[in-house]
C-alpha positions as CSV (number, residue, x, y, z in Angstrom):
1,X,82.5,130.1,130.7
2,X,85.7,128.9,129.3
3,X,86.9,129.3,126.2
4,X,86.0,126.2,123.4
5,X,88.7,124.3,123.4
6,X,89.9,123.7,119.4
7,X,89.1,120.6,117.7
8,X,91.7,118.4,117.0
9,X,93.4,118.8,113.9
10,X,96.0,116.2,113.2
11,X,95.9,113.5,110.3
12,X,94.8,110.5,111.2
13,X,97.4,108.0,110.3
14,X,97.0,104.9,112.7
15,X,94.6,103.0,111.3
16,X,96.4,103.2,107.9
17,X,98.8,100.3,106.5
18,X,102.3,101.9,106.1
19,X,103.5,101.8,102.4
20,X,107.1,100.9,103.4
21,X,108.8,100.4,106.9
22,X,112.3,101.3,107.4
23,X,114.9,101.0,110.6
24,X,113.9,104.4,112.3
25,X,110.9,105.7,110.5
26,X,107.8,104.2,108.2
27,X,105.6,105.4,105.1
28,X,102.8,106.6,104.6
29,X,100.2,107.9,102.3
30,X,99.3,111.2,102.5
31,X,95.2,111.7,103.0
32,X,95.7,114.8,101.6
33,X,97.2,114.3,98.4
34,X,97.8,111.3,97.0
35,X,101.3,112.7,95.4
36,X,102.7,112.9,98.7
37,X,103.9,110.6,101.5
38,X,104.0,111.0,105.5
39,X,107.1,109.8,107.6
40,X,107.1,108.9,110.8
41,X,108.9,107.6,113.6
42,X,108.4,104.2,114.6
43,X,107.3,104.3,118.2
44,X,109.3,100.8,119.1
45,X,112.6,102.5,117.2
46,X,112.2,106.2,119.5
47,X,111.6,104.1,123.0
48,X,114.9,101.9,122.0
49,X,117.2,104.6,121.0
50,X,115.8,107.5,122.8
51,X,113.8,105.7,125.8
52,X,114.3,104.9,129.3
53,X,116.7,102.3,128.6
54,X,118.5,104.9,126.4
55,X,122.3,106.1,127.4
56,X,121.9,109.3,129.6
57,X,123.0,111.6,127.0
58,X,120.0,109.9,124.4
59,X,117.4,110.5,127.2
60,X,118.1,114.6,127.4
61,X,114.6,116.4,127.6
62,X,114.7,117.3,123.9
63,X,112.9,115.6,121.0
64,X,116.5,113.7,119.6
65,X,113.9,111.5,117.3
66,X,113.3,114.4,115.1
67,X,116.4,114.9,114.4
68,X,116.4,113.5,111.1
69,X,113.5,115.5,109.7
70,X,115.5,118.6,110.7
71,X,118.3,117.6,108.8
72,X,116.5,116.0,105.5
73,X,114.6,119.7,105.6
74,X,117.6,122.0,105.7
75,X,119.5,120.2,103.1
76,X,116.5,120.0,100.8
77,X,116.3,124.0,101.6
78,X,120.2,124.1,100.8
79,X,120.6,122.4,97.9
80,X,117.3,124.4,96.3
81,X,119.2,127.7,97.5
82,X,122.6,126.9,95.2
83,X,121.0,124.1,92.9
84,X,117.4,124.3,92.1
85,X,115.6,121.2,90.8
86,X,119.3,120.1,90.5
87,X,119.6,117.4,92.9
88,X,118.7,114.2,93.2
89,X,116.9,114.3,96.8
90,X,113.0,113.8,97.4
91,X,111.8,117.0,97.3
92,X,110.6,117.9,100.9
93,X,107.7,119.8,101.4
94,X,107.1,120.3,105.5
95,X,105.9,118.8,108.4
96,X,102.5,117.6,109.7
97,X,101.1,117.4,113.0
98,X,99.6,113.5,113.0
99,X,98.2,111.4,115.6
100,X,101.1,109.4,115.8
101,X,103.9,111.9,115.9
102,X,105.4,114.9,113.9
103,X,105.1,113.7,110.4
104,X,107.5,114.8,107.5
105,X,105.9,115.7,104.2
106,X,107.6,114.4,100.7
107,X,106.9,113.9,97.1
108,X,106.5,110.6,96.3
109,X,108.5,108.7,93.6
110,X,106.6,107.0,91.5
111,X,107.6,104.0,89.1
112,X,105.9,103.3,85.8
113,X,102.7,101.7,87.9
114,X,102.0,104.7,89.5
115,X,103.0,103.2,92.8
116,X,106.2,103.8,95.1
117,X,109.6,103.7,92.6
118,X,111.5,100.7,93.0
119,X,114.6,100.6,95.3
120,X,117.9,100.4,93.5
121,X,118.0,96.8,95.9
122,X,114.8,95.6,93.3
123,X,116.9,97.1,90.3
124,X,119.8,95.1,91.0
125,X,117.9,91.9,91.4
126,X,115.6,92.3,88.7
127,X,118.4,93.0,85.8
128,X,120.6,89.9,87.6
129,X,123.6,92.6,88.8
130,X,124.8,95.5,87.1
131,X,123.6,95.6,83.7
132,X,124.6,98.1,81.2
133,X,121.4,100.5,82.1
134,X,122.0,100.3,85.5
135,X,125.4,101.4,85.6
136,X,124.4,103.9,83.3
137,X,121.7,105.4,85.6
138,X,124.2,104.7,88.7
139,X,126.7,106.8,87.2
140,X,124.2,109.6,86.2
141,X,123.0,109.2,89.9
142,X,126.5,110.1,91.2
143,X,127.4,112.8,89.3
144,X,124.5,115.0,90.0
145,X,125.2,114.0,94.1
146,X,128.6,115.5,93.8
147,X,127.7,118.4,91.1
148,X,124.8,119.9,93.4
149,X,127.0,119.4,96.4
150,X,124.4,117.4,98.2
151,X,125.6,116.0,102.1
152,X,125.0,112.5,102.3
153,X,125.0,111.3,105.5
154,X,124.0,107.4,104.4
155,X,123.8,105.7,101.4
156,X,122.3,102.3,100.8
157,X,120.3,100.2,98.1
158,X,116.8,100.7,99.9
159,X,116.9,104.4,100.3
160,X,118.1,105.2,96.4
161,X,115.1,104.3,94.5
162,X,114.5,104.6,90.4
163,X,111.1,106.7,89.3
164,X,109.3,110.1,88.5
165,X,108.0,113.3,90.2
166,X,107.1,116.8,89.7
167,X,110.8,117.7,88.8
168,X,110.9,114.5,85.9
169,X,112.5,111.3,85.6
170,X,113.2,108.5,85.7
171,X,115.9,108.3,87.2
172,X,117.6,107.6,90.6
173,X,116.4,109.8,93.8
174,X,117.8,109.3,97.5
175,X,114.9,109.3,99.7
176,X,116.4,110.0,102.8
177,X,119.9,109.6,104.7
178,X,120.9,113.4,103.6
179,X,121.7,116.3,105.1
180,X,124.7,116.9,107.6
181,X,125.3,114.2,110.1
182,X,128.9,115.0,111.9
183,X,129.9,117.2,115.2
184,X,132.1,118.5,113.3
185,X,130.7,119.6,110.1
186,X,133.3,118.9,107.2
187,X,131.0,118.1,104.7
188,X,129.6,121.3,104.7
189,X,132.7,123.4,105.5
190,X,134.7,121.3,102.7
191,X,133.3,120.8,99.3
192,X,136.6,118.7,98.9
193,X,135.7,116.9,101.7
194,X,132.1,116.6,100.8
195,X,133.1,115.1,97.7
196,X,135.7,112.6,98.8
197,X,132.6,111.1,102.0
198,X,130.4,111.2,99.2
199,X,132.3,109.3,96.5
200,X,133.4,106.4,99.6
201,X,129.6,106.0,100.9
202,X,129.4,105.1,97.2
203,X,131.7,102.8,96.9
204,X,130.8,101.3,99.8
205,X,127.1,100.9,98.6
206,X,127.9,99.1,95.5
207,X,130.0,96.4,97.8
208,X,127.1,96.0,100.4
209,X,124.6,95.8,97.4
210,X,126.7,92.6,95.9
211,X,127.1,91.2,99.7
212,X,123.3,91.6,100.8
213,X,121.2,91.9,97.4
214,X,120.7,88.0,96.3
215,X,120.6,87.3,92.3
């Protein structure tokens, strides 16, 4: 007789409402443990960037659409090498198998509520612009980005978000866009150059925030 086949053991995620849905990926809860969210790739987002109608060169037999969990995991496993605890990055924890894809384990942020921690975007339009506190925090924000050396590879006011985990708070955590994102790596072969990328996706934060955040 054949061998009993093993019973399935993915999470089951697609009957679940997402907590938050980005460009590429969306949130989940963790079934597990409710200290911990799930991300996934959107299926529409994989078959438009990655799919049939993709460029050649997007539609190589290899799984592209994970590319960005690779890259959040081995700068979280970087930065806790040189800077432990020291940077302000959600603090990754692995992958899942689910039955809607490869899923990639986080802490969650938490605000005051207990729920998901603000975005800087609901900062900004709840204190009316840059108040005091929020440039404050801002600053505090930057300055541990650039001390613990962390590649950003995109910066915005939706992935930067203000609240508490296991490693304290509050205070501002980028949630994803990290890890090295270039051909040619000079952000990780140039601290200088690390730096510099990571002071002008800063800068260039703060002006979108202004352009696209409504007061």
């Amino acid at each position: 007789m054949p061998p009993d086949r093993p019973s399935d053991h993915r999470l089951i995620l697609s009957g679940a409402t997402p907590l938050a849905v980005g460009h590429l990926r969306q949130i989940f809860d963790d079934p597990r443990d409710p200290a911990q969210v799930i991300k996934i790739m959107r299926a529409d987002a994989v078959e438009a960037r990655w799919g049939a109608a993709a460029r050649w060169y997007k539609r190589l037999p290899l799984p592209l659409h994970y590319t960005g969990h690779v890259r959040e995991l081995k700068e979280y496993i970087s930065r806790e090498a040189r800077h432990p605890g020291r940077a302000p990055i959600a603090h990754m924890i692995g992958v899942v198998e689910t039955d809607l894809g490869l899923g990639l384990v986080a802490e969650k942020v938490r605000g005051p509520d207990g729920r998901l921690a603000p975005t800087l975007a609901e900062r900004y339009q709840n204190e009316r612009g840059f108040s005091p506190a929020l440039e404050r925090d801002l600053a505090e924000f930057l300055d541990a980005l650039l001390e613990s050396q962390v590649i950003v590879g995109d910066l915005h006011a939706w992935n930067i978000v203000y609240g508490s985990d296991s490693r304290g708070g509050p205070r501002f955590v980028l949630i994803d866009g990290f890890g090295e994102k270039r051909v040619i790596p000079l952000t990780s072969m140039s601290d200088w150059y690390n730096r510099r990328n990571t002071r002008r996706l800063y800068r260039r934060m703060r002006e979108q925030l202004v352009t696209l955040v409504p007061l």
